[in-house]
C-alpha positions as CSV (number, residue, x, y, z in Angstrom):
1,X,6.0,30.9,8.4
2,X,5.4,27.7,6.3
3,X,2.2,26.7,5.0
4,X,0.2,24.1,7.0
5,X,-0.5,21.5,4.9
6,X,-3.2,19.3,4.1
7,X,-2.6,15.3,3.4
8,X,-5.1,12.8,2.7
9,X,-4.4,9.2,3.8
10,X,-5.1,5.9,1.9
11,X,-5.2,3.1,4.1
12,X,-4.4,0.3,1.4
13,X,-5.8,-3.6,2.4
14,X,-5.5,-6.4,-0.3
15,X,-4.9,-3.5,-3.0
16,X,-8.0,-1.4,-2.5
17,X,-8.3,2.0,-0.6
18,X,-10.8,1.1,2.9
19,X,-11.9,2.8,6.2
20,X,-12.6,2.4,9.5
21,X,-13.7,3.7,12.8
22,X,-11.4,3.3,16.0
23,X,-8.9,1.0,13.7
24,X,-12.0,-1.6,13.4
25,X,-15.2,-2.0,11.3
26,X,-13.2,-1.5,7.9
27,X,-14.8,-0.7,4.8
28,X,-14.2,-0.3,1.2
29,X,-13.4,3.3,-0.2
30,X,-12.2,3.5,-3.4
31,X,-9.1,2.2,-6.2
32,X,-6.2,4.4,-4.8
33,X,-4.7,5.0,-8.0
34,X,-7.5,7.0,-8.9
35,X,-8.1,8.7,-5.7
36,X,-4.6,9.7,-5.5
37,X,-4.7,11.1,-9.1
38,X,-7.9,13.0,-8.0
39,X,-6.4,14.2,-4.2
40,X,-3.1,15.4,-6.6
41,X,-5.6,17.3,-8.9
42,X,-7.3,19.0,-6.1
43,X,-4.0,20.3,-4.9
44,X,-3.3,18.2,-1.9
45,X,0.4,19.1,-0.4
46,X,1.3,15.7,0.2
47,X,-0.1,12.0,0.0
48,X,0.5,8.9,2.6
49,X,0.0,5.3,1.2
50,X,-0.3,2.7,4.5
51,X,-0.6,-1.1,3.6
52,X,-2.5,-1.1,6.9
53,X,-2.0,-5.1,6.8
54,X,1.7,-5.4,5.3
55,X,3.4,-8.8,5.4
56,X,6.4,-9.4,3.6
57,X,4.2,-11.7,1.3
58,X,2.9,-8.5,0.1
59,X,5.8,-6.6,-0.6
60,X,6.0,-7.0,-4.3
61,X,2.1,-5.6,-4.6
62,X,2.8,-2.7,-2.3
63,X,6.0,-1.8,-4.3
64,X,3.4,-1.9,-7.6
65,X,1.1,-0.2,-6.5
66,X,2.8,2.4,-5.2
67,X,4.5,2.9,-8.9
68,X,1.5,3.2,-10.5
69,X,0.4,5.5,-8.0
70,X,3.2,7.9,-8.2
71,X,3.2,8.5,-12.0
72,X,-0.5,9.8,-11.3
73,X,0.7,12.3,-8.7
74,X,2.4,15.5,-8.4
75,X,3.1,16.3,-4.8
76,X,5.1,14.3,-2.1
77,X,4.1,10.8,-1.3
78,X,4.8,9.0,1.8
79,X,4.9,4.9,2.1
80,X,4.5,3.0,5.2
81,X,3.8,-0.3,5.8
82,X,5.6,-3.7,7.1
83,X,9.5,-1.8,6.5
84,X,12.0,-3.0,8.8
85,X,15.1,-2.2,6.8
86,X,17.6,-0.1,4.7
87,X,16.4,-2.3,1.5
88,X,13.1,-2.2,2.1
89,X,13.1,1.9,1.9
90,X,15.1,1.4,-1.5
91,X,12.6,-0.5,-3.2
92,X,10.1,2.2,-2.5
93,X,12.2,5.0,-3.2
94,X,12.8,2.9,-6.7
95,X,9.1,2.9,-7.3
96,X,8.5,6.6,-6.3
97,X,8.1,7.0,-2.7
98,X,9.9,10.2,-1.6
99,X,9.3,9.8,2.3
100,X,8.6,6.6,4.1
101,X,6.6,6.2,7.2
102,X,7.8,3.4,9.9
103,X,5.9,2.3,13.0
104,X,5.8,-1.2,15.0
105,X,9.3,-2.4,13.2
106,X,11.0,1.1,15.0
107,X,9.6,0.3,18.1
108,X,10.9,-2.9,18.3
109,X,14.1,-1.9,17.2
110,X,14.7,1.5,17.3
111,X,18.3,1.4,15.8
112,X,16.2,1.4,12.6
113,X,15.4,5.1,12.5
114,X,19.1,5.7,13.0
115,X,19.7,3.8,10.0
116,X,17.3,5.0,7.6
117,X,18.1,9.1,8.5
118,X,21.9,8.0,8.3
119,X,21.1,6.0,4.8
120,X,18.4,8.2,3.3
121,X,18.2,11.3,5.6
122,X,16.2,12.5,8.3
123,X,13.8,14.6,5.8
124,X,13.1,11.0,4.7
125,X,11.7,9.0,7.9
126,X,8.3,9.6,9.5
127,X,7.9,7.9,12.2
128,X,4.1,7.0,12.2
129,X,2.5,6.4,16.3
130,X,-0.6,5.5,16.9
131,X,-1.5,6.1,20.5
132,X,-4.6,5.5,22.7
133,X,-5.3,7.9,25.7
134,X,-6.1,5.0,28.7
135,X,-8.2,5.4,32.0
136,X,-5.2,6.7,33.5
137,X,-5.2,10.2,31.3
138,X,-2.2,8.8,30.0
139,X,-1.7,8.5,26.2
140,X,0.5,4.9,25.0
141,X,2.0,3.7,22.1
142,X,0.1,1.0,20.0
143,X,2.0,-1.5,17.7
144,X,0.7,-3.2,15.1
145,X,-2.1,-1.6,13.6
146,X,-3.4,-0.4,16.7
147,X,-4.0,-4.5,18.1
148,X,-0.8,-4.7,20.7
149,X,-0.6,-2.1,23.8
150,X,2.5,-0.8,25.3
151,X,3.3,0.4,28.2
152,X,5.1,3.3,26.8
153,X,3.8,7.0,26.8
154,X,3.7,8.5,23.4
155,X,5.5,11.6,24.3
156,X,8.6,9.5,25.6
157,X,8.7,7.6,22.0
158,X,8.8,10.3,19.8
159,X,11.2,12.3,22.1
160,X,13.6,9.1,22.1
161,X,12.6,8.6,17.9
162,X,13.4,12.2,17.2
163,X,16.9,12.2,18.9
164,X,17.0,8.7,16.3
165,X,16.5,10.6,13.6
166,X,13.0,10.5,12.8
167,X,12.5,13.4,10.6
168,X,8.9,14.1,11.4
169,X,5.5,12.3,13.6
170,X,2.6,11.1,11.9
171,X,0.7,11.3,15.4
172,X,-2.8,9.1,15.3
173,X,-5.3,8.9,18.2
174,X,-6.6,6.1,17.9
175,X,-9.8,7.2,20.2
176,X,-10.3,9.5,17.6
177,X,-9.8,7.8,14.5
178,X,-13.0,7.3,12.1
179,X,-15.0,9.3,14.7
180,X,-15.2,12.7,12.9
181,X,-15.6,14.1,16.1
182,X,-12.0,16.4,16.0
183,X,-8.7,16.0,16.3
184,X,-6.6,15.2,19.8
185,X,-5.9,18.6,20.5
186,X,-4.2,17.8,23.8
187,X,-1.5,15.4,22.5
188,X,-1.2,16.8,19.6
189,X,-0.1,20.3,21.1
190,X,2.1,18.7,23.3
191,X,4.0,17.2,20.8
192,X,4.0,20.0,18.2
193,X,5.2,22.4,21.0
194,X,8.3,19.9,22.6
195,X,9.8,18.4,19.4
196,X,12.0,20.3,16.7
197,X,10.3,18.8,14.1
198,X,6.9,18.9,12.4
199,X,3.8,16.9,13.2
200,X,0.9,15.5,11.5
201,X,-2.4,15.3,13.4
202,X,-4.6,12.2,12.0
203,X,-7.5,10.5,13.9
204,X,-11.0,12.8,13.6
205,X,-11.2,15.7,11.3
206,X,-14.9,15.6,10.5
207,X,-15.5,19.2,9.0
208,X,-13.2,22.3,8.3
209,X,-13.7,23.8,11.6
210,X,-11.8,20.7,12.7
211,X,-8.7,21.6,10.8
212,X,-8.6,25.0,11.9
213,X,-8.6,23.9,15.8
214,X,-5.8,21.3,15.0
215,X,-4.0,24.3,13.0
216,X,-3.9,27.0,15.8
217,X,-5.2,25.2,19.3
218,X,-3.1,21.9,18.4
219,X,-0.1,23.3,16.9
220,X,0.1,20.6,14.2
221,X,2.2,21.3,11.2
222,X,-0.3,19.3,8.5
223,X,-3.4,17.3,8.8
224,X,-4.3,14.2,7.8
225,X,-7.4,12.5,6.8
226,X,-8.9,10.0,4.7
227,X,-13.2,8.9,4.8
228,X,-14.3,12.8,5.0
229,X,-12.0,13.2,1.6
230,X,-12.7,9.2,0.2
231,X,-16.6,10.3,0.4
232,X,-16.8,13.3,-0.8
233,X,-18.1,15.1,2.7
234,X,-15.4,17.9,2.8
235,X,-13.4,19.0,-0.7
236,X,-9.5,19.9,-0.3
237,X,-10.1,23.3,-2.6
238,X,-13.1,24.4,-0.4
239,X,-11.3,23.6,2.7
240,X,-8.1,25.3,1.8
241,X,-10.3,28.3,1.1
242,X,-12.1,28.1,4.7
243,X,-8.6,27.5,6.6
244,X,-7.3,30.8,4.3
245,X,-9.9,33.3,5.2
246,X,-9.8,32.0,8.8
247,X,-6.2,33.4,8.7
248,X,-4.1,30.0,8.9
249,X,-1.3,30.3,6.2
250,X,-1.8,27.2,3.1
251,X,-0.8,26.6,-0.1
252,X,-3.7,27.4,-2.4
């Protein structure tokens, strides 16, 4: 059985690492060069970059800043933000990325993912959703950065993004998000247990007993997080240690 793995997120705006709560109220966390170095040195199993406000004005930072990143790190390291195309991946492949995460631009033209597993492989593509669970009890896909509502399900997108070629789901709630409150059990199951690939919870952990319940009661392959790991509330070697003796299988 393969380890479940831990991944702390840095949501990157104007260069420097921030949070927020619900996708809103953001606040500054951190340089993230240095908290990648230190997440690495902990012994993370993997590291997502977002430029949570991408433009292609900011291209050339991202691509910088994810090469100094990477020569800090030791462990995979995911890249999303504002890539629409075959080039775009290469550059940050170039500057160290070895996975890339897409969202709103795959939506909108989801030939995309078809042309990134065919370019780079599936193993290469995570297709990122963040998805809000509405009055109805239904849970829809959000597009950019969690401001534009669709009136597709979430299940029905990453079903139709797998068959694509998306490799793996970075699965966000956004009702969870910033609340530390736990992860979206529900959704999250549902898509761990009806897709042939693996899926990252995000959106809630706010203690270790948190990651345990996403681990056995959602399913989820990894988990991801970012404000309880930017401020110090819960360490990655002390959690590891927790999830271990609970009896879920991680790399220590």
């Amino acid at each position: 059985m393969l380890a479940k793995r831990i991944i702390p997120c840095l949501d990157i705006k104007d260069g420097r690492t921030v949070k927020g709560i619900n996708f809103e109220n953001i606040r500054d966390a951190g340089d993230p060069v240095e908290l990648g170095a230190l997440y690495a040195r902990q012994g993370a199993d993997e590291l997502v970059f977002l430029d949570i406000t991408a433009t292609n004005e900011k291209r050339k930072t991202l691509s910088e800043l994810v090469n100094r990143i990477s020569h800090h790190i030791n462990i995979p390291f995911t890249v999303g933000g504002g890539i629409a195309s075959v080039d775009d991946v290469n550059v940050l492949l170039q500057n160290g990325a070895d996975k890339i995460s897409v969202n709103t631009a795959a939506f909108k033209r989801p030939e995309l993912l078809k042309e990134l597993a065919g370019e780079f492989g599936s193993q290469c593509v995570v297709l990122a959703i963040d998805t809000r669970m509405e009055d109805d009890g239904e849970w829809y896909v959000y597009l950019n950065g969690g401001r534009v509502r669709t009136e597709t399900k979430c299940l029905d997108w990453a079903q139709q993004a797998v068959a694509l070629g998306a490799g793996e789901i970075l699965l966000t709630s956004m009702n969870h998000d910033g609340t530390k409150k736990g992860f979206a059990l529900d959704i999250t199951g549902t898509l761990a247990s009806l897709l042939p690939v693996p899926v990252i919870a995000s959106g809630g952990g706010g203690n270790m007993e948190h990651f345990a319940e996403v681990f056995a009661e959602g399913k989820a392959d990894a988990a991801l997080a970012a404000s309880i790991f930017h401020f110090k509330e819960v360490g990655i070697p002390e959690l590891k240690t927790y999830l271990s003796e609970k009896g879920i299988n991680v790399r220590i």
